[in-house]
C-alpha positions as CSV (number, residue, x, y, z in Angstrom):
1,X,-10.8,5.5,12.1
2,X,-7.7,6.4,10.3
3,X,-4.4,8.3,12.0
4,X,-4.7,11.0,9.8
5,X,-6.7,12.2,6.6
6,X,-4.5,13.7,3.7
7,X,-6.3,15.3,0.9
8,X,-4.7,15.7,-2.4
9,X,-5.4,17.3,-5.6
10,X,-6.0,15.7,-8.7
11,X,-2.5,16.1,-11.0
12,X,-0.5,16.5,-7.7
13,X,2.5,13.8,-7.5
14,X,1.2,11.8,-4.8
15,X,-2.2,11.2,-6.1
16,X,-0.2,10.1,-9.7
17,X,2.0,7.7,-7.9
18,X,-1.4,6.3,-6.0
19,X,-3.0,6.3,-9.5
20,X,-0.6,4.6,-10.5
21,X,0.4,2.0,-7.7
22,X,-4.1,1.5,-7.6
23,X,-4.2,0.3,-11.4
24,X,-3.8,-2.6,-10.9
25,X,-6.1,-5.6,-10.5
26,X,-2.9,-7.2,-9.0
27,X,-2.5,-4.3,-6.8
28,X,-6.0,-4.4,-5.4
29,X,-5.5,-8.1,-4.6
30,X,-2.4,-7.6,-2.6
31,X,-4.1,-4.8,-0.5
32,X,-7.0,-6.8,0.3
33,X,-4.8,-9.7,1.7
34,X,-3.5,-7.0,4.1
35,X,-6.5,-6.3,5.0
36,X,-6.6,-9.1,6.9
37,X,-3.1,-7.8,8.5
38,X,0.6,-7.8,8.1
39,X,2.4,-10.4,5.5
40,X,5.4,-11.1,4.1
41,X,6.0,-11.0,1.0
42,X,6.3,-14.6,1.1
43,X,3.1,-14.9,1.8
44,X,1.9,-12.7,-0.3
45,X,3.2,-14.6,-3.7
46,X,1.4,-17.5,-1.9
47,X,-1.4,-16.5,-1.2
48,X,-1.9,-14.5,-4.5
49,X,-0.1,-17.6,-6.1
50,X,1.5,-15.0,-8.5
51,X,5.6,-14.8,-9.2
52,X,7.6,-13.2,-6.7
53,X,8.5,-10.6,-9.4
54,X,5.0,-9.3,-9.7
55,X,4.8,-9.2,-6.4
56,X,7.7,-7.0,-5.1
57,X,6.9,-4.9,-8.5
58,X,3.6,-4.1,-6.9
59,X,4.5,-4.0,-3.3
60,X,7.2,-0.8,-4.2
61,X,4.4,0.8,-6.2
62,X,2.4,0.9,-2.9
63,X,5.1,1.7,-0.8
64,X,6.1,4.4,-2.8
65,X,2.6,6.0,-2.9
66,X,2.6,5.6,0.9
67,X,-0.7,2.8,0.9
68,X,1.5,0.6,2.6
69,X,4.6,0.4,5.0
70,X,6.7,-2.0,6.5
71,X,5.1,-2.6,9.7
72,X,7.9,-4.8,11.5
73,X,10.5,-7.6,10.3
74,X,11.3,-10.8,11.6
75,X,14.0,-13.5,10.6
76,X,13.6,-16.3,8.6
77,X,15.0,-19.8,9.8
78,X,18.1,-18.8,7.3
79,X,18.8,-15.9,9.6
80,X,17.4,-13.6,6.8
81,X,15.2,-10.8,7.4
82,X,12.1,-10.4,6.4
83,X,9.8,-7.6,5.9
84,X,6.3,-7.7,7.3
85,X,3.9,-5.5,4.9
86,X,0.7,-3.7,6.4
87,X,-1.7,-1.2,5.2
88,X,-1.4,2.5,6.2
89,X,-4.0,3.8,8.7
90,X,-4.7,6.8,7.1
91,X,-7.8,8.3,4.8
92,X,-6.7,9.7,1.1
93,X,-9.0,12.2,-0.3
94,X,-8.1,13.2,-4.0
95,X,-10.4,16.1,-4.7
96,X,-9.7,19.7,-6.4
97,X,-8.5,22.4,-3.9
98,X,-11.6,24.0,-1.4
99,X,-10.7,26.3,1.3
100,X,-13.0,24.5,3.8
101,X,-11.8,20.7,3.8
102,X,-14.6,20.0,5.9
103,X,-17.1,20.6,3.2
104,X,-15.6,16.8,1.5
């Protein structure tokens, strides 16, 4: 079960940048990969074999709408650091405003 359940209304800016960060086919892919659990975005362009461009593009869309985090990082044989992307453990509910949430 998720951590916690946030409920938004349609319009409001979180629900737009989720709209938004959703829309894509792209998107989708990359969230059901981390389904599976955390991945670089490395692995991610791998996987997906899609440009790394696309990729970050994507991955700050769902960042920004909060869909997914940075779960941990680790370092690269280079010494650089690398970001390990995961979904967020939560529920989003995008419905118009009620004063008894529990009716959703």
């Amino acid at each position: 079960m998720a951590d916690n359940v946030l409920v938004l209304e349609p319009g409001d800016e979180r629900a737009q940048k989720i709209t938004n960060a959703m829309g894509s086919p792209t998107a989708g892919d990359i969230l059901k990969l981390l389904a599976d659990g955390s991945k670089s975005l490395t692995e991610i362009t791998e996987q997906l074999a899609i440009p790394m461009n696309t990729a970050k593009y994507h991955i700050e869309n769902l960042l920004d709408a909060g869909i997914i985090a940075v779960e941990n990082t680790k370092y690269s044989v280079k010494g650089r650091e690398v970001k390990l992307y995961s979904l967020t453990n939560q529920l989003l509910i995008v419905a118009p405003r009620r004063s008894d949430i529990h009716s959703l």
